[in-house]
N, CA, C and O atoms as a Tripos MOL2 file, in Angstrom:
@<TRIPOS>MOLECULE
protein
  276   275    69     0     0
PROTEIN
NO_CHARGES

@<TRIPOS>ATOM
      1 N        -104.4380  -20.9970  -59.1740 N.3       1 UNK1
      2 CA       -103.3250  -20.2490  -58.6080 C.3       1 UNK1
      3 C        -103.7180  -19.6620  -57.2520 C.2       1 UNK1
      4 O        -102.8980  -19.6610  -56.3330 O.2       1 UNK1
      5 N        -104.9510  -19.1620  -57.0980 N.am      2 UNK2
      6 CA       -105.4760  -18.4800  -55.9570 C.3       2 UNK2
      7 C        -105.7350  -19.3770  -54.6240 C.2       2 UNK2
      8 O        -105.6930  -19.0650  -53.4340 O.2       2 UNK2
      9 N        -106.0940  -20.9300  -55.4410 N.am      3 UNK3
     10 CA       -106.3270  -21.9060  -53.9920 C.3       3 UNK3
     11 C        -104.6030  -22.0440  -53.1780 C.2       3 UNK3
     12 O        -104.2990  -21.9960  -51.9860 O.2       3 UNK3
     13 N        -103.6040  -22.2550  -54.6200 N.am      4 UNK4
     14 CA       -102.3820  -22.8000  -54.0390 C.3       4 UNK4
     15 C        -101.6350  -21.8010  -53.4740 C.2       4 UNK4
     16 O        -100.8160  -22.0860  -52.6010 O.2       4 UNK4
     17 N        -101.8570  -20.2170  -53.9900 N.am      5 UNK5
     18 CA       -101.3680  -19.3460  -53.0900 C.3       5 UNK5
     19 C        -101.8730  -19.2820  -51.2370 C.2       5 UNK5
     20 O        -101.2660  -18.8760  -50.2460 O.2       5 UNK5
     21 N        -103.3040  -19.9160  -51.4290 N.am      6 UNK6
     22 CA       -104.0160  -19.5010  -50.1460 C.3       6 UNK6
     23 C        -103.3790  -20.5360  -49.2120 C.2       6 UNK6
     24 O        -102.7080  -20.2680  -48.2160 O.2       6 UNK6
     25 N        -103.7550  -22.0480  -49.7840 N.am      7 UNK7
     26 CA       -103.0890  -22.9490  -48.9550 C.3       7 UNK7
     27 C        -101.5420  -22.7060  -48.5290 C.2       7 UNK7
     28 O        -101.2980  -22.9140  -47.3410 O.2       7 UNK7
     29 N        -100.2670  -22.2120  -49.5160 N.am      8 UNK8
     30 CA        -99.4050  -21.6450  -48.8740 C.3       8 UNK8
     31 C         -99.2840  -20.4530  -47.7280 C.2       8 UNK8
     32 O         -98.4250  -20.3950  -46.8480 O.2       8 UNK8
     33 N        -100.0050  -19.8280  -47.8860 N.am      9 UNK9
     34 CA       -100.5810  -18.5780  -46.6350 C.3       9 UNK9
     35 C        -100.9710  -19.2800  -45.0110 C.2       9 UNK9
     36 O        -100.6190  -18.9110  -43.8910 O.2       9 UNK9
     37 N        -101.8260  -20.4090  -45.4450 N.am     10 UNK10
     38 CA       -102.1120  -21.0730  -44.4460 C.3      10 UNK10
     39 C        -100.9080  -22.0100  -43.5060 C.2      10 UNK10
     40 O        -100.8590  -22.2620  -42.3020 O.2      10 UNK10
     41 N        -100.0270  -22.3660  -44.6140 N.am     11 UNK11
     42 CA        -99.4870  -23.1950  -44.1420 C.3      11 UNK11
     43 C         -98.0150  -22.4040  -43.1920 C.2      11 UNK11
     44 O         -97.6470  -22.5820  -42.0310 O.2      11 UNK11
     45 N         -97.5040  -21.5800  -44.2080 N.am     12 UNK12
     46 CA        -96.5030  -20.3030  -44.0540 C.3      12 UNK12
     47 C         -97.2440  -19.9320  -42.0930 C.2      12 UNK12
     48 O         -96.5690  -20.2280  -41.1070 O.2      12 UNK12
     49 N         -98.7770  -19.2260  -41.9740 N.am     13 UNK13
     50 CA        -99.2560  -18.8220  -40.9200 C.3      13 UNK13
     51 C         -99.0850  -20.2420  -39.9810 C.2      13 UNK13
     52 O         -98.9890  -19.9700  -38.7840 O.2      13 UNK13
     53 N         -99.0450  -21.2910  -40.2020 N.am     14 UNK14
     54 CA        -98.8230  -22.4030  -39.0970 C.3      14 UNK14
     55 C         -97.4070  -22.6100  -38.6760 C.2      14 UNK14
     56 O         -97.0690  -23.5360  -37.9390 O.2      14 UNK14
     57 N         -96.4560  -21.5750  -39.2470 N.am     15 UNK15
     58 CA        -95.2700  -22.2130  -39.0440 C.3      15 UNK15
     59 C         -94.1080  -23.1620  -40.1140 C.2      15 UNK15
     60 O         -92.9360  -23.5040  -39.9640 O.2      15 UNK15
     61 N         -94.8210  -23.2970  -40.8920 N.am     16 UNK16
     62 CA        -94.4210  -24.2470  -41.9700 C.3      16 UNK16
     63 C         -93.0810  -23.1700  -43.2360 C.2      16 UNK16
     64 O         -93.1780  -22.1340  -43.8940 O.2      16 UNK16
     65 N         -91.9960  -24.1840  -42.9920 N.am     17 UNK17
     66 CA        -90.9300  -23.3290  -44.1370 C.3      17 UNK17
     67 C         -91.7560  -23.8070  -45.2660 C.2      17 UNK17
     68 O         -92.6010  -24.6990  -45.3440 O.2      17 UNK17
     69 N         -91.1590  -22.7590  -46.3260 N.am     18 UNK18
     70 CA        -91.6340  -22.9900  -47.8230 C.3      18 UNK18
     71 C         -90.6350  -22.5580  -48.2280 C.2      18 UNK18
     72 O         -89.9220  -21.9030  -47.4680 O.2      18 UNK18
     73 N         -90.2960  -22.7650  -49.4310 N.am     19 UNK19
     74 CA        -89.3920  -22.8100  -50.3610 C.3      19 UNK19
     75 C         -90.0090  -22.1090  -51.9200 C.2      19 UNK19
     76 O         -90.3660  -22.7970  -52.8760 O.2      19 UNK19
     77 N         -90.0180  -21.1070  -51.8900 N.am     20 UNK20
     78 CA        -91.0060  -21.0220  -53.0860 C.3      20 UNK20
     79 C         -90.0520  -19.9820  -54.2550 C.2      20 UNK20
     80 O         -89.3820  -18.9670  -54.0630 O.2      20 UNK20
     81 N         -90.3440  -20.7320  -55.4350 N.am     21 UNK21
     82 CA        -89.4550  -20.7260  -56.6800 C.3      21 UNK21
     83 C         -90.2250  -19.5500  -57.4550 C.2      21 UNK21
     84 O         -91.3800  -19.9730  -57.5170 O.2      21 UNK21
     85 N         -90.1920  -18.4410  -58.0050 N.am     22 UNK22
     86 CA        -90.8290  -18.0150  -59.3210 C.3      22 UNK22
     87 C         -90.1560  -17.0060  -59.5600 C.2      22 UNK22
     88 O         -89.1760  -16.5620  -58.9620 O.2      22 UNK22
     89 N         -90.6900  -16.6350  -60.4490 N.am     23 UNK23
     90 CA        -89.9820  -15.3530  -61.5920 C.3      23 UNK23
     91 C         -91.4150  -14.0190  -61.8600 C.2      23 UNK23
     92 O         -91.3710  -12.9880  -62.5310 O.2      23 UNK23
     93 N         -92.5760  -14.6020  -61.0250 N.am     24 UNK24
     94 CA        -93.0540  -13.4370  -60.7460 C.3      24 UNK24
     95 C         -93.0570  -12.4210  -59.1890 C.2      24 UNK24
     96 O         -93.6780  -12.6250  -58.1460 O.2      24 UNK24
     97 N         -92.2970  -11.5240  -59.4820 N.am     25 UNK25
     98 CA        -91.9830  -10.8080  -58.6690 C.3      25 UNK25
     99 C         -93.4530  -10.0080  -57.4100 C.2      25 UNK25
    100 O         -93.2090   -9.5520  -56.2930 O.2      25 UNK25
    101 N         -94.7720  -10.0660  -58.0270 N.am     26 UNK26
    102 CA        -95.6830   -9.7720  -57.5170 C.3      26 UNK26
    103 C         -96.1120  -10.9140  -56.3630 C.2      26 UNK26
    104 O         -96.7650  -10.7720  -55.3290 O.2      26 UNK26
    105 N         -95.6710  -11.7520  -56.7790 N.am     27 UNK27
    106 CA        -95.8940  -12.9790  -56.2600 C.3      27 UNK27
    107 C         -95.5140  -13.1030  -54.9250 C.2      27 UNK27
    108 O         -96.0660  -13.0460  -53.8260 O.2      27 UNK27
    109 N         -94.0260  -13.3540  -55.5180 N.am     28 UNK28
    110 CA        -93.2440  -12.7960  -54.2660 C.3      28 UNK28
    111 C         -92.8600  -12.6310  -53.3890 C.2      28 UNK28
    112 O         -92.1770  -13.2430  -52.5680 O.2      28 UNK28
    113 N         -93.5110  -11.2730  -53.5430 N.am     29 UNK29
    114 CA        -94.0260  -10.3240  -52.3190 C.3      29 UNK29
    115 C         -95.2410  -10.4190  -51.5850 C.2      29 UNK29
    116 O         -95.3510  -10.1010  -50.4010 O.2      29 UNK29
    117 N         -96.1200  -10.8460  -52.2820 N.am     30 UNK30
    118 CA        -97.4620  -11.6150  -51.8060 C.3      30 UNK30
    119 C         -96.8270  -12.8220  -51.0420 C.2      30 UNK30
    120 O         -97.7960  -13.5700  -51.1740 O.2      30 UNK30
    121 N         -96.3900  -13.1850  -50.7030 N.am     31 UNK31
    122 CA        -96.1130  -14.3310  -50.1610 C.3      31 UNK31
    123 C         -94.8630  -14.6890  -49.3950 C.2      31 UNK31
    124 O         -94.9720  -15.4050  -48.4000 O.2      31 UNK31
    125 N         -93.9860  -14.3590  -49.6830 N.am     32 UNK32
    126 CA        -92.5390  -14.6490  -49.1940 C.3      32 UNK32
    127 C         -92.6110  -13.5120  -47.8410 C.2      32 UNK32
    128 O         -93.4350  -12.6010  -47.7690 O.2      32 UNK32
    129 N         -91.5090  -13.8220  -46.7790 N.am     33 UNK33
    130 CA        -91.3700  -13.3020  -45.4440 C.3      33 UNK33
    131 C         -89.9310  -12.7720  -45.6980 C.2      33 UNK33
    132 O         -89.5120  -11.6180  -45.6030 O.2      33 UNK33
    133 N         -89.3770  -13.7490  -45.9950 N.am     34 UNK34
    134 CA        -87.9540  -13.4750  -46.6490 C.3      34 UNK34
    135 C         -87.4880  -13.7380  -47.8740 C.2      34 UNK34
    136 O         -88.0530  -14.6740  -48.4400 O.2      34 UNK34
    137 N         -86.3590  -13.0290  -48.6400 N.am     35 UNK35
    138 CA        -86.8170  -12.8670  -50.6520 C.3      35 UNK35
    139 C         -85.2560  -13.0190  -50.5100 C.2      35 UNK35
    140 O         -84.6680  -12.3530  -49.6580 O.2      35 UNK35
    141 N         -84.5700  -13.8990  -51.3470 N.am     36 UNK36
    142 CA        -83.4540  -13.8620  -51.7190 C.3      36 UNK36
    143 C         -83.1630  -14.2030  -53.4110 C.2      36 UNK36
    144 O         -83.7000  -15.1250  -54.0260 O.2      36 UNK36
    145 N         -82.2110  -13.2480  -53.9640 N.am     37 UNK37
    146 CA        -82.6730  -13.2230  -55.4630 C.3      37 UNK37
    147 C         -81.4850  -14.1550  -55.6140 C.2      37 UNK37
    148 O         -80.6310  -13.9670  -54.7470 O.2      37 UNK37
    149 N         -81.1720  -15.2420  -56.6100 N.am     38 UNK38
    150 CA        -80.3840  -15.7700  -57.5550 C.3      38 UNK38
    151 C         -80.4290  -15.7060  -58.6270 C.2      38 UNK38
    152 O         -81.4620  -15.7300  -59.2970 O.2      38 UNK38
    153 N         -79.1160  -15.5920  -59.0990 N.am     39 UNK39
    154 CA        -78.4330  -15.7330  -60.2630 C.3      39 UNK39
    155 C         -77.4250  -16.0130  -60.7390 C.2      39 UNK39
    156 O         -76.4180  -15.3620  -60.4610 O.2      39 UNK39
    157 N         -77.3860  -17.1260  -61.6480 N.am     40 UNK40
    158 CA        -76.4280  -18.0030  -62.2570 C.3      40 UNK40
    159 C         -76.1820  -18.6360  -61.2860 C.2      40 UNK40
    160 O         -75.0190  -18.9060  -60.9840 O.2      40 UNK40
    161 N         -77.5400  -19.1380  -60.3570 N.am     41 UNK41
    162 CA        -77.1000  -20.2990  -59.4090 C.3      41 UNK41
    163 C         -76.4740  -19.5820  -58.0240 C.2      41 UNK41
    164 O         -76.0050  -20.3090  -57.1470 O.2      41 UNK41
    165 N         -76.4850  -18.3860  -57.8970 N.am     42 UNK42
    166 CA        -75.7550  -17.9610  -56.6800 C.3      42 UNK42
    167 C         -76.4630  -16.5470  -55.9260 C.2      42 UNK42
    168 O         -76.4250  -15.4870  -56.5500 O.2      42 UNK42
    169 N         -76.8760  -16.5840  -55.0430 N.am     43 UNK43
    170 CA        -77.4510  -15.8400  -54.1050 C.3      43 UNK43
    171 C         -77.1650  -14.3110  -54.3830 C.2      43 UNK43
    172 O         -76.1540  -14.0080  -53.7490 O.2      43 UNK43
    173 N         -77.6120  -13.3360  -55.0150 N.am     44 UNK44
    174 CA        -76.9520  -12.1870  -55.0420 C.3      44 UNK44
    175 C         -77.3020  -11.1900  -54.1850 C.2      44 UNK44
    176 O         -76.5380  -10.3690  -53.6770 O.2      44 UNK44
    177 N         -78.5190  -11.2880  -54.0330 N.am     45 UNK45
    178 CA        -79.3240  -10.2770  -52.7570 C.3      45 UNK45
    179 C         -80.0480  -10.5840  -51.9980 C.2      45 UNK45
    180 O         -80.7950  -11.3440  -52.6150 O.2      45 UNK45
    181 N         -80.4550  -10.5120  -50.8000 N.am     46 UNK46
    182 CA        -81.4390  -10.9940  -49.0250 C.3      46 UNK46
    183 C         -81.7750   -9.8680  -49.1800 C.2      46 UNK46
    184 O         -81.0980   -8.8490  -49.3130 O.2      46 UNK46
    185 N         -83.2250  -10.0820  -49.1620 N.am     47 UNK47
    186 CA        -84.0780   -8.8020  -48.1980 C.3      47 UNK47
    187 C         -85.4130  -10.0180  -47.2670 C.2      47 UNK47
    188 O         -85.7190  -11.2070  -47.1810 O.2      47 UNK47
    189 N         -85.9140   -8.2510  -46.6070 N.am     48 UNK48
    190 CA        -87.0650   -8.9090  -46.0460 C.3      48 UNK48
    191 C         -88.4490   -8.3360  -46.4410 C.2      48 UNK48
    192 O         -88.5540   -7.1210  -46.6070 O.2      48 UNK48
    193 N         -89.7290   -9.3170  -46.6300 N.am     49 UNK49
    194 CA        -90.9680   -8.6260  -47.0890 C.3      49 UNK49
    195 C         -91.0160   -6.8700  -46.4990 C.2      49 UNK49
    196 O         -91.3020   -5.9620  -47.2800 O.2      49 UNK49
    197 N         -90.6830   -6.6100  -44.9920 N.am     50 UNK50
    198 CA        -91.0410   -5.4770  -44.7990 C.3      50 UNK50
    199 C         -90.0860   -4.1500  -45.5690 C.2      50 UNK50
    200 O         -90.4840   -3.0090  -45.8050 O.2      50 UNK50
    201 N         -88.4630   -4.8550  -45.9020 N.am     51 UNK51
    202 CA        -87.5810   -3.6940  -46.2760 C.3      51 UNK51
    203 C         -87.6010   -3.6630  -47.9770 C.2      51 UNK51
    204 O         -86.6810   -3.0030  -48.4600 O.2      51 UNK51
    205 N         -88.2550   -4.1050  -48.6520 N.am     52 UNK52
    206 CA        -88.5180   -4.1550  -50.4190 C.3      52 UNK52
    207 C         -88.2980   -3.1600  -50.9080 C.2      52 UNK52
    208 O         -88.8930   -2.1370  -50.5710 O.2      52 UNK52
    209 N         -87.0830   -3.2000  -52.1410 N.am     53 UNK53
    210 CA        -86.9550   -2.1450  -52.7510 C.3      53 UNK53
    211 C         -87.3450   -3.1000  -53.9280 C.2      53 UNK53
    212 O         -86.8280   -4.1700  -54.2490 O.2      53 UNK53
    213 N         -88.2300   -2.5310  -54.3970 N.am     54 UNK54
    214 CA        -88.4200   -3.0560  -55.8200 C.3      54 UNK54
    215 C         -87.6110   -2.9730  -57.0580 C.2      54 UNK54
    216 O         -87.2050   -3.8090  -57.8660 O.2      54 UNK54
    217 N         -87.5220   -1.8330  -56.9510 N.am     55 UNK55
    218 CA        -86.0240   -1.3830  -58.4930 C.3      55 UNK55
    219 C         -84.6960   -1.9630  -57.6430 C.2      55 UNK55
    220 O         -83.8260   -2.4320  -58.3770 O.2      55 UNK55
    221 N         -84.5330   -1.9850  -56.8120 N.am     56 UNK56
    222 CA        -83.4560   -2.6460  -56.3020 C.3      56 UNK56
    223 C         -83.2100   -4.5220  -56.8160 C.2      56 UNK56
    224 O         -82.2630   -5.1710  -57.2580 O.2      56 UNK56
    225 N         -84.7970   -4.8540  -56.4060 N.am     57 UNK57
    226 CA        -84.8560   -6.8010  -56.3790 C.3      57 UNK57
    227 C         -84.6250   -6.3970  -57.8440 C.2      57 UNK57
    228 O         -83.5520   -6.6160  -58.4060 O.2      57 UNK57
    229 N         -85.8850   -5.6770  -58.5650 N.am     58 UNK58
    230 CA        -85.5340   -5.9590  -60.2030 C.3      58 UNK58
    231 C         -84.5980   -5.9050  -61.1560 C.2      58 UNK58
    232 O         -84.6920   -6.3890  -62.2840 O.2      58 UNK58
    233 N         -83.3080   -5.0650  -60.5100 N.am     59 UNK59
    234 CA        -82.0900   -5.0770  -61.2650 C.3      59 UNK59
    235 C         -81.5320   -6.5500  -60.6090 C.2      59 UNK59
    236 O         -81.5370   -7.5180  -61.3690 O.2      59 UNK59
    237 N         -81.1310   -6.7050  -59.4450 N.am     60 UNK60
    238 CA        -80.8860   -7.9320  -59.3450 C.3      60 UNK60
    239 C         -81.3990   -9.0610  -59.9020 C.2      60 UNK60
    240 O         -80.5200   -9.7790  -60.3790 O.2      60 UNK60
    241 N         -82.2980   -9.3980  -59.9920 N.am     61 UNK61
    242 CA        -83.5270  -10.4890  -60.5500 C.3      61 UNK61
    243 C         -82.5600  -10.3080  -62.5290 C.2      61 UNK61
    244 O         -82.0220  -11.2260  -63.1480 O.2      61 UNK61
    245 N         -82.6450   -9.3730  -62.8070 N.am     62 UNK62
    246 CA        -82.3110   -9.1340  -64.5240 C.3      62 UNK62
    247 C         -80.9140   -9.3120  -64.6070 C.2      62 UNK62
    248 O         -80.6490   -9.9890  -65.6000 O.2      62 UNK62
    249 N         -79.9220   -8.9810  -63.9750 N.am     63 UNK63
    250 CA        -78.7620   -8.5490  -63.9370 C.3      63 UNK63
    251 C         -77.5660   -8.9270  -63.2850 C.2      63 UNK63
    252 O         -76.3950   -8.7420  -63.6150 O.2      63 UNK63
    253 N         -78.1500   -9.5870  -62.1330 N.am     64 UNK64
    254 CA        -77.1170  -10.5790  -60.9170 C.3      64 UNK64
    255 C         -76.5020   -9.4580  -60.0250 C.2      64 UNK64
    256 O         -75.8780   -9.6830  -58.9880 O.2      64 UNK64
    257 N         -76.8320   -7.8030  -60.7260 N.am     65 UNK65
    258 CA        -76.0720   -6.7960  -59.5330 C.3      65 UNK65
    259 C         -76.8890   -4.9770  -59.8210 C.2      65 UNK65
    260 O         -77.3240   -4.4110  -60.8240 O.2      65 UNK65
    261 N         -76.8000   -4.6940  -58.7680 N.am     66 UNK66
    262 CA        -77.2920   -3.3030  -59.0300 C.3      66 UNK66
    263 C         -77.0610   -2.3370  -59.6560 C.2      66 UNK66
    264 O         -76.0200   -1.8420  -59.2260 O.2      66 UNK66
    265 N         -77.7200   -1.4260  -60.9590 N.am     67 UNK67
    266 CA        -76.8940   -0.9170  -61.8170 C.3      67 UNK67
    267 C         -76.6540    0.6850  -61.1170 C.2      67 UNK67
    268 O         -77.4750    1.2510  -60.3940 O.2      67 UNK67
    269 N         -75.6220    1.1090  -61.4420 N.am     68 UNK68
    270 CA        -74.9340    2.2020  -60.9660 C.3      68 UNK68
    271 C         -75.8200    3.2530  -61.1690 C.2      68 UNK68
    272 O         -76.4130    3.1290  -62.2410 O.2      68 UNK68
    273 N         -76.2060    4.4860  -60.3800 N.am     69 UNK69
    274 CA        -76.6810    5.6890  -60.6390 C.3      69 UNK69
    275 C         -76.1530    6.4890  -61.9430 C.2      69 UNK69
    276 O         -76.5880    7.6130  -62.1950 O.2      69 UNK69
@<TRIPOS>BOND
     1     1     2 1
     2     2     3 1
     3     3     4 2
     4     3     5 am
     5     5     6 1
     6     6     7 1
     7     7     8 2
     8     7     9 am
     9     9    10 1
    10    10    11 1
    11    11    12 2
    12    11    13 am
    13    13    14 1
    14    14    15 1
    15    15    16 2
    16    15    17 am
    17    17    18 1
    18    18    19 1
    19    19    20 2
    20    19    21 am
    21    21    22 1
    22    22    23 1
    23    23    24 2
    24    23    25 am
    25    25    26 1
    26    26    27 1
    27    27    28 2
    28    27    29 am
    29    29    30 1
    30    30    31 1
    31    31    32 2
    32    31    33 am
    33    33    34 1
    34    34    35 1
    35    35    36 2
    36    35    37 am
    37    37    38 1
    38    38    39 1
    39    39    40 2
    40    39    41 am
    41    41    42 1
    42    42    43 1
    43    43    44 2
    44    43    45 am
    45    45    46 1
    46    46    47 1
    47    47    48 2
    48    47    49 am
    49    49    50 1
    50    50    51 1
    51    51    52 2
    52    51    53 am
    53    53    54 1
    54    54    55 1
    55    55    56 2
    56    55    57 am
    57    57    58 1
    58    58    59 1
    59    59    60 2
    60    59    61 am
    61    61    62 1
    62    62    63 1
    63    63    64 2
    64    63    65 am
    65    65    66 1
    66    66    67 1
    67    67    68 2
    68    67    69 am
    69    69    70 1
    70    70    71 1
    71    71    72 2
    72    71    73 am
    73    73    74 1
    74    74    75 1
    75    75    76 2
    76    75    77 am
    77    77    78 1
    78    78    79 1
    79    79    80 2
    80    79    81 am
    81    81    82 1
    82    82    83 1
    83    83    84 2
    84    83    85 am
    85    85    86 1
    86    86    87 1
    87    87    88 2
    88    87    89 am
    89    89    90 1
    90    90    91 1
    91    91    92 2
    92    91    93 am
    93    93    94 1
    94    94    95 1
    95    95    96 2
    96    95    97 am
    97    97    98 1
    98    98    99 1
    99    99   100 2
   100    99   101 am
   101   101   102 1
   102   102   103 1
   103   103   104 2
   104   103   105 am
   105   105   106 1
   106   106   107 1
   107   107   108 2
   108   107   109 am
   109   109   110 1
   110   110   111 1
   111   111   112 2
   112   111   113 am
   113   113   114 1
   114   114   115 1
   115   115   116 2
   116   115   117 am
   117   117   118 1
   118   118   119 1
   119   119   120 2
   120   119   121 am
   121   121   122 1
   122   122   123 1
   123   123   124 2
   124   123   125 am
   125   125   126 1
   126   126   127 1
   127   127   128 2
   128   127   129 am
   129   129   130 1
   130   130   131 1
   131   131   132 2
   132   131   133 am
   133   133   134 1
   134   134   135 1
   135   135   136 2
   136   135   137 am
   137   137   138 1
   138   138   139 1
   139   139   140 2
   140   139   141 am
   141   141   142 1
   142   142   143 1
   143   143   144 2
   144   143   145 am
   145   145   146 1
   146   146   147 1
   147   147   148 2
   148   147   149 am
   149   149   150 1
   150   150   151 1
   151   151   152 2
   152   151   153 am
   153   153   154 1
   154   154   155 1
   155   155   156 2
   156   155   157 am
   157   157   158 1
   158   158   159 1
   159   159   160 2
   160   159   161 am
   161   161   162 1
   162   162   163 1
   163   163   164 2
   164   163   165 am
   165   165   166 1
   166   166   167 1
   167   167   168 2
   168   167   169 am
   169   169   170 1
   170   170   171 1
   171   171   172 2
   172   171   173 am
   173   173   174 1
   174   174   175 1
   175   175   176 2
   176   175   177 am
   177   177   178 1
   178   178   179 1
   179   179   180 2
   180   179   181 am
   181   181   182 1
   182   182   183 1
   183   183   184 2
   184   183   185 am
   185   185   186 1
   186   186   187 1
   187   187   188 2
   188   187   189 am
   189   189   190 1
   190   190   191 1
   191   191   192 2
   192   191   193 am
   193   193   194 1
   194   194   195 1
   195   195   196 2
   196   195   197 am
   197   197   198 1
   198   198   199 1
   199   199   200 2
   200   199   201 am
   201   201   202 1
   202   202   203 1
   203   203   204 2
   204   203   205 am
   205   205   206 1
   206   206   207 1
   207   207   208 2
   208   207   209 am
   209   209   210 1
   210   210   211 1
   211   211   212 2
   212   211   213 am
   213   213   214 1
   214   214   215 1
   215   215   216 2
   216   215   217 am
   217   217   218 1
   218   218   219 1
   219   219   220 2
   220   219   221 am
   221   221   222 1
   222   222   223 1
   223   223   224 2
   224   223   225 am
   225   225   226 1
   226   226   227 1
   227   227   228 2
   228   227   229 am
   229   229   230 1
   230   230   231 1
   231   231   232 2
   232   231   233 am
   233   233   234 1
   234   234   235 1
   235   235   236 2
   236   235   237 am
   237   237   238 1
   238   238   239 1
   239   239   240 2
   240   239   241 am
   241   241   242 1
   242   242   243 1
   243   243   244 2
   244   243   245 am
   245   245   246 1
   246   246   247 1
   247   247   248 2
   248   247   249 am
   249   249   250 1
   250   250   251 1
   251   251   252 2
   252   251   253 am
   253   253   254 1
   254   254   255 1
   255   255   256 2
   256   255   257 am
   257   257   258 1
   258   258   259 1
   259   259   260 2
   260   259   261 am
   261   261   262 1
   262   262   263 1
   263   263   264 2
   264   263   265 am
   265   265   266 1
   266   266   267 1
   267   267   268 2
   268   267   269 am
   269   269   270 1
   270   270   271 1
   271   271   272 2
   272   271   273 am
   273   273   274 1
   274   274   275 1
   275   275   276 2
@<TRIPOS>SUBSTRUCTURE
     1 UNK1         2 RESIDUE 1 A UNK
     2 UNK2         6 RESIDUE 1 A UNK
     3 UNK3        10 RESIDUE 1 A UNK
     4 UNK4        14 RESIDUE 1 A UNK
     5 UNK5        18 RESIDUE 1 A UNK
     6 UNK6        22 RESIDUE 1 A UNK
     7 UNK7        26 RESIDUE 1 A UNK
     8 UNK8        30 RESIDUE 1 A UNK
     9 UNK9        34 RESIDUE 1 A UNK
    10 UNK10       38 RESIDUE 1 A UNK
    11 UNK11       42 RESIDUE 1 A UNK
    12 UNK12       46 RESIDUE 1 A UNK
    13 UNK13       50 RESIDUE 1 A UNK
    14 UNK14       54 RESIDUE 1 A UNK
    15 UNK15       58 RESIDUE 1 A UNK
    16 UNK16       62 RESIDUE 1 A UNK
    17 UNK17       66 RESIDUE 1 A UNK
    18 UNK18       70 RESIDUE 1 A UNK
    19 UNK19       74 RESIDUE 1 A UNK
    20 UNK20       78 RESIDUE 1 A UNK
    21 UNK21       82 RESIDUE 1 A UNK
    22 UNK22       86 RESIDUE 1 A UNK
    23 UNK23       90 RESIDUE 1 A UNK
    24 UNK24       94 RESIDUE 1 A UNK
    25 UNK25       98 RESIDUE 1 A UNK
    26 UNK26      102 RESIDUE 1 A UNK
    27 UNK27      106 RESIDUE 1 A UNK
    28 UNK28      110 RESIDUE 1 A UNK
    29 UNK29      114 RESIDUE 1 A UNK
    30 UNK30      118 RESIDUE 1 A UNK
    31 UNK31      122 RESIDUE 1 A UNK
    32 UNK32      126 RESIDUE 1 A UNK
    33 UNK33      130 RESIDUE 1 A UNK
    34 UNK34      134 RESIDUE 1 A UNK
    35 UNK35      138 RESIDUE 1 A UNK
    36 UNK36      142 RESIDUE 1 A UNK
    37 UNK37      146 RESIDUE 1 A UNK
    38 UNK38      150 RESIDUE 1 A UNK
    39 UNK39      154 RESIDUE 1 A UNK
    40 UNK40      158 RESIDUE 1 A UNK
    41 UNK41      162 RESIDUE 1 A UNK
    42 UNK42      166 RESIDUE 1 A UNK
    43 UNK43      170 RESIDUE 1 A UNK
    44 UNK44      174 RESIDUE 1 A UNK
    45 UNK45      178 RESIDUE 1 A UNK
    46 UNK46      182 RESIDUE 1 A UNK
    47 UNK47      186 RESIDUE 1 A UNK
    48 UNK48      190 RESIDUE 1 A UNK
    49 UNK49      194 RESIDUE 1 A UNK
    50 UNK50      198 RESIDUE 1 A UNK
    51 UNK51      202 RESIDUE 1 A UNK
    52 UNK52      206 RESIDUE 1 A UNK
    53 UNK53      210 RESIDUE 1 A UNK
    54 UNK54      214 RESIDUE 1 A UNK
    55 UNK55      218 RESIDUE 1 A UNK
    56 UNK56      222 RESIDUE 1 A UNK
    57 UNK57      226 RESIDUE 1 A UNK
    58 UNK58      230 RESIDUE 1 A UNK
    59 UNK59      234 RESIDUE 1 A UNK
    60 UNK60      238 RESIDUE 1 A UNK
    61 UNK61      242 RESIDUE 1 A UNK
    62 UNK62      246 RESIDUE 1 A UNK
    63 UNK63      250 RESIDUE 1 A UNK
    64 UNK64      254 RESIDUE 1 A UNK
    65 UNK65      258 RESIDUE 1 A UNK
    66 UNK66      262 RESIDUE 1 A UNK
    67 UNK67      266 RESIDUE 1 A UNK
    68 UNK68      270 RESIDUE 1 A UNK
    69 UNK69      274 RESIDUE 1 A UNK
């Protein structure tokens, strides 16, 4: 996991789009520049590595929408 994260780092730092799929959220963020969550197939939230709300992605990620205060 640690080589294929690195080689993505490398490649991401050359310029290279990636497309990267998972359901670990640590991940992520380790890696992604830009984070867009889906669910049920449809885009529900854009952020960017620097603006991360975490309880924010994680209700989205569970839920498809942000739960109310």
């Amino acid at each position: 996991i640690e080589y294929i994260q690195e080689i993505l780092l490398e490649q991401r730092n050359e310029g290279t789009g990636i497309l990267l799929t998972s359901e670990e959220l640590d991940e992520v963020l380790q890696l992604s520049d830009r984070i867009l969550i889906m669910y049920e197939g449809e885009i529900v939230y854009e952020t960017t590595a620097d603006d991360v709300d975490r309880d924010r992605i994680s209700e989205y990620m569970l839920n498809g929408q942000q739960q109310e205060a």
